[in-house]
N, C-alpha and C positions, 0 to 999 in steps of 0.2 A: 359780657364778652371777656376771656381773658384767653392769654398768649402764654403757656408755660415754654419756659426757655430748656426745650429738651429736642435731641431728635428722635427718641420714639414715640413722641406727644406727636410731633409736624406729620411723622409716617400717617401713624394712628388718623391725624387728621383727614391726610390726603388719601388713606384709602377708605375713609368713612363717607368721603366727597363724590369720589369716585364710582363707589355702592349705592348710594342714595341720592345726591343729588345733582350728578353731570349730566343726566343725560335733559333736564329744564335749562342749562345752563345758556343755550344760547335765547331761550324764551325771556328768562327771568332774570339775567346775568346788569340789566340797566335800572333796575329796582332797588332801590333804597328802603326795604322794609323798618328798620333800625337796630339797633345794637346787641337786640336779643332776637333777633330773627335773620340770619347771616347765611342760611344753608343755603340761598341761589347761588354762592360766590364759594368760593376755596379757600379763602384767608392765611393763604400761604405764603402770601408775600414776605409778613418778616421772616420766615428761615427762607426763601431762596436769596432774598438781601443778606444775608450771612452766610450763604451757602450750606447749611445746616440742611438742605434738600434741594437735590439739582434741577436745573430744569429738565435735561435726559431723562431722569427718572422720573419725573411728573409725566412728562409727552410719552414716555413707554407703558405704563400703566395705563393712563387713558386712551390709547390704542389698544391696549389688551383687551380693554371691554367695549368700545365705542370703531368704525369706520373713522380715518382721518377726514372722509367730507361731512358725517355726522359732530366729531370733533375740531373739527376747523377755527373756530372763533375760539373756542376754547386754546387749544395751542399758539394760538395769534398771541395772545394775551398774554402769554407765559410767557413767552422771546418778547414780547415788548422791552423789558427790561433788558437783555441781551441788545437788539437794537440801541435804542440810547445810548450802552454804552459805549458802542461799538460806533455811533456818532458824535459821541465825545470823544471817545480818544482821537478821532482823526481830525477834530478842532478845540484840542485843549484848553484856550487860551477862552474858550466860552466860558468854564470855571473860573478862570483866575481872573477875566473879567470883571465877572459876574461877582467875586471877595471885593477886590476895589470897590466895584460903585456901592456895594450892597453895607463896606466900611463906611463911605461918606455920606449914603443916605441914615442910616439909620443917629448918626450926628444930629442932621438934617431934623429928624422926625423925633426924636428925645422927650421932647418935652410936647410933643403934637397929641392934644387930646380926642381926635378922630381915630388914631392909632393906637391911643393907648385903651382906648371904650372898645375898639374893635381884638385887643389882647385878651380882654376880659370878658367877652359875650356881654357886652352892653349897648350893642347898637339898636334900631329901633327896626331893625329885620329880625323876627323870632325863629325863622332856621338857622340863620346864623349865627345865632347868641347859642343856638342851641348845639350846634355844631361846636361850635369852640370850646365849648364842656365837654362834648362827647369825645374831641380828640385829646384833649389834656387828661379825661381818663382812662379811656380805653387803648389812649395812644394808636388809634386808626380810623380810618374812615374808608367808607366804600367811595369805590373810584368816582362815580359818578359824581358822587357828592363832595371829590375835591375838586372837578372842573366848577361847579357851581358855586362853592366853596370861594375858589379863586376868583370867579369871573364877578362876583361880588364885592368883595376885597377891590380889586382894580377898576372895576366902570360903574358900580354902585357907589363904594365909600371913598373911591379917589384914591385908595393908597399906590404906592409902590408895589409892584410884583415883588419885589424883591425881599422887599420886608415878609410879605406871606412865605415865600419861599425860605426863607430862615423860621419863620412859626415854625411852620410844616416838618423842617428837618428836625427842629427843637423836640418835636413831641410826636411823633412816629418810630412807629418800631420797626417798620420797612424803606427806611428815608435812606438816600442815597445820593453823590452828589448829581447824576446823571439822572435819573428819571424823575429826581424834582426839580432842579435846575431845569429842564428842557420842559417839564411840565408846565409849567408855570408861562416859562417863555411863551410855548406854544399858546394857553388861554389869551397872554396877553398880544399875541399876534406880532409878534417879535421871531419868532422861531418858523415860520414860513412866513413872511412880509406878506402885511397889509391881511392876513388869515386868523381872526381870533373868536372866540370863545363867547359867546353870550348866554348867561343864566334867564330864565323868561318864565315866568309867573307860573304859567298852565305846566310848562316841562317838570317843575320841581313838583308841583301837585299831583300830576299823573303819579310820577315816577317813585313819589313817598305816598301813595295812596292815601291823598290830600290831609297827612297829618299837621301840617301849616296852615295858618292862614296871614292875611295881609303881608303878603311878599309882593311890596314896592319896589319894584329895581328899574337900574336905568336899561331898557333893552334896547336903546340906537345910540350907543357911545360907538366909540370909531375905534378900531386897534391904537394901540401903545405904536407910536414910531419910531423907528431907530433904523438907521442908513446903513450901519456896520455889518459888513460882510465878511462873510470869515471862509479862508477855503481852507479845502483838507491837507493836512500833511499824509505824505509816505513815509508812514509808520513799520517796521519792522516787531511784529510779533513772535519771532521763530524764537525756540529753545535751543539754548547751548548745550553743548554734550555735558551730563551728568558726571561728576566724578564722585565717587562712593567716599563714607567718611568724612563726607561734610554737615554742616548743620543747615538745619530748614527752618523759615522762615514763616508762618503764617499769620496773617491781617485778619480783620473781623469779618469778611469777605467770603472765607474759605476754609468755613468749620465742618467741614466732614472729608480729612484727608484721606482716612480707608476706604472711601469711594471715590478718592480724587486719581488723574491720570497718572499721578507719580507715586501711588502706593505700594507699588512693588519695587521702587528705590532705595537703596542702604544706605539712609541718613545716619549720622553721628548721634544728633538729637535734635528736635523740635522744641523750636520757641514758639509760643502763643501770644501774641502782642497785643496787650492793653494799651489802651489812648485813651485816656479819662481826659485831660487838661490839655492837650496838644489841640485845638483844634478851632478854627476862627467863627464857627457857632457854636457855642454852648449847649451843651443837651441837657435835656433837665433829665433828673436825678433814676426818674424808669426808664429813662429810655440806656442810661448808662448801665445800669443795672442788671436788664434785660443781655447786654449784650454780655455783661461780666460774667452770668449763669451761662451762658452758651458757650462761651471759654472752657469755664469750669463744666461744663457736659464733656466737651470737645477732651478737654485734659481727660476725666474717666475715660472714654472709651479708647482710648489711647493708652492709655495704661492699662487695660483689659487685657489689650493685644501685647503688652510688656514694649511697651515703645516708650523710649527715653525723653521725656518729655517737661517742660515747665512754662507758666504762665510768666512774663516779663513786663515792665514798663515799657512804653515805646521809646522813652528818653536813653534807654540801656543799648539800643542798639547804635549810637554812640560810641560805646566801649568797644564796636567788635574791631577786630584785628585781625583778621583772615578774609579769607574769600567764605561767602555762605550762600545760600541758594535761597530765593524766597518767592511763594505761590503771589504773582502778581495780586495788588491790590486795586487796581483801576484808578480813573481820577478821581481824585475827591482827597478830604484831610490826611489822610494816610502817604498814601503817592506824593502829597507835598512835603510831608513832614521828609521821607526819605532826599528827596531829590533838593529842599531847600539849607539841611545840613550835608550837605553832599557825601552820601554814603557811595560811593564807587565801589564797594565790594561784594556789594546785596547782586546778585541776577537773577532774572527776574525769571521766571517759570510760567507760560501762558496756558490757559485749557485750551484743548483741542477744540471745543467745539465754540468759543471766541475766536482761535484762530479762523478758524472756517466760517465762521458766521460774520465776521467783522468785514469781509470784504465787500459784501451786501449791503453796507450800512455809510455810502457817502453820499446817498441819497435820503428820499423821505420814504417812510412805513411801506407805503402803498407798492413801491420798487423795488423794497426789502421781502415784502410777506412773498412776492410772486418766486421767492428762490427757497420758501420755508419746506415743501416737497421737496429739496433737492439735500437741505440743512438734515432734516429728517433720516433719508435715503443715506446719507454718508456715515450714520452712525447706527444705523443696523443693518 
Protein backbone atom coordinates (compact mmCIF):
# COMPACT_ATOMS: atom_id res chain seq x y z
CA UNK A 1 0.00 0.00 0.00
CA UNK A 2 1.38 3.36 -0.38
CA UNK A 3 0.00 7.01 0.16
CA UNK A 4 1.84 9.57 -2.37
CA UNK A 5 1.61 12.93 -0.83
CA UNK A 6 -0.17 14.63 -3.83
CA UNK A 7 -3.64 15.98 -4.54
CA UNK A 8 -4.13 14.50 -8.04
CA UNK A 9 -2.91 10.99 -6.55
CA UNK A 10 -6.15 11.46 -3.62
CA UNK A 11 -8.44 12.72 -6.71
CA UNK A 12 -7.11 9.91 -8.90
CA UNK A 13 -7.93 7.77 -6.01
CA UNK A 14 -11.13 8.82 -5.05
CA UNK A 15 -12.58 8.63 -8.43
CA UNK A 16 -10.97 5.11 -9.05
CA UNK A 17 -13.12 4.23 -5.62
CA UNK A 18 -15.96 5.72 -6.83
CA UNK A 19 -15.78 3.64 -10.43
CA UNK A 20 -15.11 0.61 -9.12
CA UNK A 21 -15.59 0.05 -5.81
CA UNK A 22 -18.40 2.16 -3.91
CA UNK A 23 -21.14 0.63 -4.78
CA UNK A 24 -19.73 -3.18 -2.28
CA UNK A 25 -18.92 -0.59 -0.04
CA UNK A 26 -21.55 -1.02 2.45
CA UNK A 27 -21.31 -5.14 1.95
CA UNK A 28 -17.52 -5.26 2.23
CA UNK A 29 -16.63 -1.93 3.97
CA UNK A 30 -16.04 -4.18 7.74
CA UNK A 31 -13.38 -6.60 6.05
CA UNK A 32 -9.95 -6.53 6.67
CA UNK A 33 -8.75 -8.34 3.65
CA UNK A 34 -4.92 -6.80 4.15
CA UNK A 35 -2.50 -4.29 3.01
CA UNK A 36 -2.57 -5.24 -0.51
CA UNK A 37 -6.22 -5.75 -0.86
CA UNK A 38 -7.84 -2.27 0.20
CA UNK A 39 -10.33 -1.62 -2.79
CA UNK A 40 -13.57 -2.28 -0.25
CA UNK A 41 -12.46 0.92 1.51
CA UNK A 42 -11.51 4.64 -0.01
CA UNK A 43 -8.14 5.14 1.78
CA UNK A 44 -8.68 8.64 1.73
CA UNK A 45 -8.41 9.49 5.04
CA UNK A 46 -4.95 10.90 5.05
CA UNK A 47 -5.66 13.68 2.54
CA UNK A 48 -9.16 14.68 4.08
CA UNK A 49 -6.94 14.80 7.57
CA UNK A 50 -4.85 17.46 5.77
CA UNK A 51 -7.56 18.59 3.79
CA UNK A 52 -5.68 17.92 0.53
CA UNK A 53 -9.60 16.65 -0.45
CA UNK A 54 -12.81 17.75 1.18
CA UNK A 55 -15.34 15.89 2.46
CA UNK A 56 -17.92 18.18 0.14
CA UNK A 57 -16.25 16.95 -2.61
CA UNK A 58 -16.04 13.31 -1.68
CA UNK A 59 -20.22 13.41 -0.67
CA UNK A 60 -20.71 15.11 -4.20
CA UNK A 61 -19.04 12.79 -6.36
CA UNK A 62 -20.54 9.87 -4.73
CA UNK A 63 -23.95 11.17 -5.24
CA UNK A 64 -23.25 11.78 -8.64
CA UNK A 65 -23.04 8.09 -9.33
CA UNK A 66 -24.84 6.38 -6.32
CA UNK A 67 -28.69 7.52 -4.48
CA UNK A 68 -27.90 9.17 -0.95
CA UNK A 69 -29.97 5.93 0.69
CA UNK A 70 -27.68 3.56 -1.64
CA UNK A 71 -24.77 5.89 -0.38
CA UNK A 72 -25.70 6.46 3.13
CA UNK A 73 -23.13 4.48 5.23
CA UNK A 74 -20.63 5.57 2.95
CA UNK A 75 -21.19 9.47 3.79
CA UNK A 76 -21.70 8.46 7.44
CA UNK A 77 -18.19 7.61 7.37
CA UNK A 78 -16.71 10.44 5.76
CA UNK A 79 -18.42 13.26 8.41
CA UNK A 80 -17.33 10.97 11.17
CA UNK A 81 -14.29 12.77 11.16
CA UNK A 82 -16.17 16.30 10.94
CA UNK A 83 -18.21 14.86 14.01
CA UNK A 84 -15.30 14.44 16.44
CA UNK A 85 -14.20 17.24 15.61
CA UNK A 86 -16.86 19.20 15.95
CA UNK A 87 -17.16 17.27 19.64
CA UNK A 88 -13.99 18.35 20.52
CA UNK A 89 -14.14 21.64 20.06
CA UNK A 90 -17.09 21.95 22.22
CA UNK A 91 -15.05 20.11 25.14
CA UNK A 92 -11.57 21.00 24.56
CA UNK A 93 -10.22 20.28 27.78
CA UNK A 94 -10.63 16.39 26.47
CA UNK A 95 -7.33 16.94 24.62
CA UNK A 96 -5.50 18.74 27.09
CA UNK A 97 -6.60 16.28 29.53
CA UNK A 98 -5.92 13.58 27.68
CA UNK A 99 -1.51 15.39 27.28
CA UNK A 100 -1.46 15.44 31.14
CA UNK A 101 -2.21 12.07 31.97
CA UNK A 102 -1.09 10.64 28.72
CA UNK A 103 2.68 12.85 30.14
CA UNK A 104 2.48 10.89 33.58
CA UNK A 105 1.64 7.57 32.28
CA UNK A 106 4.00 7.07 29.86
CA UNK A 107 6.68 7.95 32.95
CA UNK A 108 4.73 5.38 34.47
CA UNK A 109 5.30 2.83 31.70
CA UNK A 110 9.15 3.65 30.58
CA UNK A 111 10.62 0.91 31.40
CA UNK A 112 7.28 -1.65 31.52
CA UNK A 113 8.10 -4.61 29.41
CA UNK A 114 4.38 -5.47 28.49
CA UNK A 115 4.53 -2.16 26.76
CA UNK A 116 7.50 -2.11 25.40
CA UNK A 117 6.89 -6.05 23.58
CA UNK A 118 3.56 -4.57 22.77
CA UNK A 119 5.63 -1.42 20.61
CA UNK A 120 7.55 -4.04 18.92
CA UNK A 121 4.91 -6.69 17.76
CA UNK A 122 6.19 -9.07 20.18
CA UNK A 123 3.31 -10.02 22.07
CA UNK A 124 2.01 -13.65 21.91
CA UNK A 125 -1.20 -12.41 19.89
CA UNK A 126 0.01 -13.03 16.06
CA UNK A 127 -2.66 -10.23 14.59
CA UNK A 128 -1.36 -8.06 16.70
CA UNK A 129 2.34 -8.33 16.30
CA UNK A 130 1.29 -8.40 12.93
CA UNK A 131 -0.69 -5.30 12.98
CA UNK A 132 1.95 -3.25 14.60
CA UNK A 133 4.33 -3.89 11.62
CA UNK A 134 1.78 -3.31 9.16
CA UNK A 135 1.06 0.19 10.77
CA UNK A 136 4.74 1.35 11.25
CA UNK A 137 4.96 0.64 7.45
CA UNK A 138 2.35 1.29 5.78
CA UNK A 139 1.48 4.08 8.31
CA UNK A 140 -2.48 2.72 8.32
CA UNK A 141 -4.77 0.53 9.24
CA UNK A 142 -8.25 -0.31 8.29
CA UNK A 143 -10.70 1.03 10.79
CA UNK A 144 -11.86 -2.08 11.73
CA UNK A 145 -8.76 -3.31 12.59
CA UNK A 146 -7.89 -0.15 14.89
CA UNK A 147 -11.03 -0.97 17.05
CA UNK A 148 -9.62 -4.49 17.54
CA UNK A 149 -6.39 -3.18 17.44
CA UNK A 150 -7.19 -1.13 20.57
CA UNK A 151 -9.51 -3.25 22.39
CA UNK A 152 -6.43 -5.54 22.54
CA UNK A 153 -3.99 -3.16 23.74
CA UNK A 154 -6.53 -2.11 26.79
CA UNK A 155 -8.43 -5.44 27.99
CA UNK A 156 -6.12 -8.12 26.57
CA UNK A 157 -2.38 -6.58 27.27
CA UNK A 158 -3.67 -4.29 30.32
CA UNK A 159 -2.03 -1.23 28.69
CA UNK A 160 -3.25 2.28 28.86
CA UNK A 161 -5.51 3.68 26.26
CA UNK A 162 -3.51 6.29 26.25
CA UNK A 163 -0.27 5.06 25.38
CA UNK A 164 -2.07 3.33 22.17
CA UNK A 165 -3.49 6.53 21.33
CA UNK A 166 0.03 8.18 21.17
CA UNK A 167 1.32 4.74 18.94
CA UNK A 168 -1.45 5.51 16.77
CA UNK A 169 -0.91 9.24 16.23
CA UNK A 170 3.01 8.33 16.12
CA UNK A 171 2.51 6.27 12.94
CA UNK A 172 -0.56 7.18 10.95
CA UNK A 173 -0.81 9.34 8.14
CA UNK A 174 -4.52 10.24 8.91
CA UNK A 175 -4.02 10.66 12.87
CA UNK A 176 -5.52 13.66 14.24
CA UNK A 177 -6.09 14.88 17.69
CA UNK A 178 -9.80 14.41 17.60
CA UNK A 179 -10.75 11.18 15.96
CA UNK A 180 -7.90 9.32 17.67
CA UNK A 181 -8.36 10.77 20.89
CA UNK A 182 -12.03 10.11 21.07
CA UNK A 183 -11.37 6.73 19.28
CA UNK A 184 -9.64 5.22 21.48
CA UNK A 185 -11.67 6.79 24.40
CA UNK A 186 -14.71 5.36 22.89
CA UNK A 187 -12.95 1.39 22.73
CA UNK A 188 -12.01 1.89 25.99
CA UNK A 189 -15.58 2.88 27.23
CA UNK A 190 -14.59 6.22 28.57
CA UNK A 191 -16.07 8.28 25.88
CA UNK A 192 -19.86 7.15 26.37
CA UNK A 193 -19.59 5.60 30.19
CA UNK A 194 -19.58 2.31 31.00
CA UNK A 195 -19.93 1.58 26.53
CA UNK A 196 -16.73 -0.07 25.22
CA UNK A 197 -15.30 -1.96 22.63
CA UNK A 198 -14.50 -5.75 22.79
CA UNK A 199 -12.21 -7.55 20.25
CA UNK A 200 -13.62 -11.56 20.15
CA UNK A 201 -11.83 -14.35 18.54
CA UNK A 202 -14.56 -15.45 15.86
CA UNK A 203 -15.15 -11.28 14.83
CA UNK A 204 -11.45 -10.78 13.85
CA UNK A 205 -11.47 -14.30 12.00
CA UNK A 206 -14.68 -13.56 9.98
CA UNK A 207 -13.67 -10.24 9.31
CA UNK A 208 -9.75 -11.18 8.02
CA UNK A 209 -11.00 -14.31 6.38
CA UNK A 210 -9.47 -16.39 9.17
CA UNK A 211 -5.88 -15.23 8.12
CA UNK A 212 -5.04 -15.62 12.17
CA UNK A 213 -5.07 -18.10 14.23
CA UNK A 214 -4.84 -18.47 18.23
CA UNK A 215 -6.21 -15.12 19.06
CA UNK A 216 -6.42 -15.52 22.93
CA UNK A 217 -8.03 -12.29 24.23
CA UNK A 218 -9.70 -11.34 27.12
CA UNK A 219 -13.43 -10.87 25.87
CA UNK A 220 -15.37 -10.15 29.50
CA UNK A 221 -13.11 -7.27 30.79
CA UNK A 222 -15.24 -4.44 32.07
CA UNK A 223 -14.93 -0.82 30.43
CA UNK A 224 -11.95 1.47 31.54
CA UNK A 225 -13.74 3.73 34.47
CA UNK A 226 -13.58 7.23 34.71
CA UNK A 227 -16.29 9.68 36.52
CA UNK A 228 -15.12 12.90 34.64
CA UNK A 229 -17.55 14.72 32.87
CA UNK A 230 -17.09 17.20 30.72
CA UNK A 231 -19.91 19.68 29.35
CA UNK A 232 -19.89 21.70 26.25
CA UNK A 233 -18.70 25.01 25.97
CA UNK A 234 -20.58 27.94 23.63
CA UNK A 235 -18.05 28.20 21.19
CA UNK A 236 -18.30 30.93 18.79
CA UNK A 237 -17.31 29.81 15.24
CA UNK A 238 -18.24 32.89 13.03
CA UNK A 239 -15.90 34.69 10.56
CA UNK A 240 -14.75 38.22 11.04
CA UNK A 241 -14.96 40.46 8.14
CA UNK A 242 -11.95 40.02 5.75
CA UNK A 243 -9.90 42.93 5.18
CA UNK A 244 -7.77 42.49 1.76
CA UNK A 245 -3.98 42.88 1.99
CA UNK A 246 -3.44 40.78 4.68
CA UNK A 247 -1.54 37.49 5.09
CA UNK A 248 -2.92 34.05 5.33
CA UNK A 249 -2.36 31.66 7.50
CA UNK A 250 -2.43 27.83 6.67
CA UNK A 251 -1.90 24.50 9.23
CA UNK A 252 -1.44 21.05 8.06
CA UNK A 253 -5.23 20.76 8.21
CA UNK A 254 -6.01 22.86 5.17
CA UNK A 255 -3.97 22.07 2.02
CA UNK A 256 -6.11 22.80 -0.71
CA UNK A 257 -6.82 26.49 -0.36
CA UNK A 258 -8.09 27.02 -4.17
CA UNK A 259 -10.97 24.82 -3.19
CA UNK A 260 -11.24 26.37 0.29
CA UNK A 261 -14.19 28.98 1.16
CA UNK A 262 -11.84 31.92 1.05
CA UNK A 263 -10.34 31.52 -2.44
CA UNK A 264 -11.57 34.21 -3.96
CA UNK A 265 -10.07 36.54 -0.98
CA UNK A 266 -7.07 39.10 -1.73
CA UNK A 267 -4.45 37.85 0.55
CA UNK A 268 -1.17 39.70 0.66
CA UNK A 269 0.65 36.12 0.85
CA UNK A 270 0.25 32.74 2.18
CA UNK A 271 2.34 31.04 4.85
CA UNK A 272 2.33 27.25 4.93
CA UNK A 273 3.21 26.20 8.38
CA UNK A 274 5.46 23.42 9.21
CA UNK A 275 5.60 21.71 12.73
CA UNK A 276 8.14 19.23 12.77
CA UNK A 277 9.33 19.69 16.66
CA UNK A 278 6.58 21.67 18.29
CA UNK A 279 4.49 19.02 19.28
CA UNK A 280 3.87 16.68 22.64
CA UNK A 281 3.88 13.38 20.52
CA UNK A 282 6.50 12.84 18.36
CA UNK A 283 5.83 11.44 14.93
CA UNK A 284 8.07 9.28 13.48
CA UNK A 285 10.07 10.44 10.56
CA UNK A 286 6.95 9.36 7.49
CA UNK A 287 4.64 10.38 9.10
CA UNK A 288 6.51 13.94 9.21
CA UNK A 289 7.56 13.52 5.96
CA UNK A 290 4.37 12.67 4.45
CA UNK A 291 2.98 15.84 5.65
CA UNK A 292 6.15 18.11 4.39
CA UNK A 293 5.46 16.73 0.54
CA UNK A 294 1.74 17.79 0.97
CA UNK A 295 3.05 21.36 1.82
CA UNK A 296 5.29 21.23 -0.84
CA UNK A 297 2.27 19.94 -3.37
CA UNK A 298 0.08 22.73 -1.62
CA UNK A 299 3.11 25.33 -2.34
CA UNK A 300 3.21 24.22 -6.47
CA UNK A 301 -0.12 24.59 -6.95
CA UNK A 302 -0.21 27.67 -5.50
CA UNK A 303 2.24 29.03 -7.41
CA UNK A 304 0.65 27.70 -10.60
CA UNK A 305 -2.18 30.13 -9.88
CA UNK A 306 0.83 33.00 -9.24
CA UNK A 307 -0.22 33.23 -5.49
CA UNK A 308 2.39 34.68 -3.35
CA UNK A 309 3.26 32.03 -1.23
CA UNK A 310 6.03 30.34 1.23
CA UNK A 311 6.54 27.32 3.45
CA UNK A 312 7.41 28.50 7.28
CA UNK A 313 8.43 27.13 10.55
CA UNK A 314 5.79 27.17 13.02
CA UNK A 315 8.13 28.73 15.57
CA UNK A 316 8.30 31.96 12.90
CA UNK A 317 4.93 32.89 13.58
CA UNK A 318 6.25 34.24 16.64
CA UNK A 319 7.81 37.04 14.68
CA UNK A 320 4.45 38.20 13.15
CA UNK A 321 3.63 41.74 13.98
CA UNK A 322 0.30 42.58 12.36
CA UNK A 323 -2.89 41.43 12.34
CA UNK A 324 -3.00 38.06 9.86
CA UNK A 325 -5.73 35.76 9.09
CA UNK A 326 -5.41 32.06 9.52
CA UNK A 327 -7.74 28.94 8.11
CA UNK A 328 -8.55 27.47 11.49
CA UNK A 329 -6.51 24.38 12.66
CA UNK A 330 -8.80 22.53 15.04
CA UNK A 331 -7.78 20.98 18.45
CA UNK A 332 -4.82 19.36 18.47
CA UNK A 333 -0.77 20.33 18.48
CA UNK A 334 -1.26 23.27 16.22
CA UNK A 335 -4.23 25.20 18.13
CA UNK A 336 -2.00 24.83 21.08
CA UNK A 337 1.04 25.84 19.96
CA UNK A 338 -0.83 29.12 18.68
CA UNK A 339 -2.91 29.73 21.82
CA UNK A 340 -0.14 28.67 24.39
CA UNK A 341 2.55 31.50 23.03
CA UNK A 342 -0.43 33.78 22.81
CA UNK A 343 -0.56 34.78 19.44
CA UNK A 344 -3.58 37.52 19.51
CA UNK A 345 -3.11 38.59 16.04
CA UNK A 346 -3.77 35.20 14.01
CA UNK A 347 -8.02 35.00 13.47
CA UNK A 348 -9.01 32.41 12.94
CA UNK A 349 -11.09 31.61 9.60
CA UNK A 350 -13.86 28.68 10.13
CA UNK A 351 -15.35 26.46 6.94
CA UNK A 352 -18.68 26.71 6.40
CA UNK A 353 -19.46 23.53 6.39
CA UNK A 354 -17.84 22.99 10.39
CA UNK A 355 -19.64 25.77 10.98
CA UNK A 356 -22.97 24.16 9.97
CA UNK A 357 -22.18 20.83 10.85
CA UNK A 358 -20.65 21.59 14.37
CA UNK A 359 -23.98 22.40 15.83
CA UNK A 360 -24.96 18.68 15.57
CA UNK A 361 -22.18 17.55 17.38
CA UNK A 362 -22.89 18.05 21.36
CA UNK A 363 -24.19 14.88 21.27
CA UNK A 364 -23.21 11.20 20.27
CA UNK A 365 -23.05 10.05 16.27
CA UNK A 366 -26.34 8.45 16.28
CA UNK A 367 -27.99 12.28 17.07
CA UNK A 368 -25.48 13.80 14.79
CA UNK A 369 -25.98 11.39 11.51
CA UNK A 370 -30.04 11.99 11.84
CA UNK A 371 -29.17 15.92 10.53
CA UNK A 372 -26.57 14.42 7.92
CA UNK A 373 -29.65 14.92 4.99
CA UNK A 374 -29.96 18.41 6.23
CA UNK A 375 -25.77 18.93 6.41
CA UNK A 376 -25.94 17.65 2.69
CA UNK A 377 -29.22 19.81 1.60
CA UNK A 378 -27.37 23.21 2.85
CA UNK A 379 -24.62 22.86 0.45
CA UNK A 380 -26.09 22.14 -2.77
Amino acid sequence: MMFEASRAKAVDKLDHFITNNLSEYTKLRNFDFGPDNRSNTSCLSPYITHGTINELEIINKSLNKFSFSKNEKFIQEVLWRVYWKGWLELRPNVWSDYLIELDKIKNDFKDNQNYLDALEGKTNIECFNYWVNELKENNYLHNHTRMWFASIWIFTLELPWQLGAEFFMQHLFDGDAASNTLGWRWVAGVQTQGKHYLASEWNIKKFTNNRFQDIKLNENANPIFNDKIYSTNKENFSNSDILENKNLVIFENNMTYEFSDFKDHKFKKIFLISNETNRNIKLSEKVLKFKTNLLKDQKIRLEEKSINCEIININDLKDIKEEVYALYPTVGENLDFVKNNHLKDINFLYRKLDQFSWQYCNKGFFNFKKYIPKIIANFN
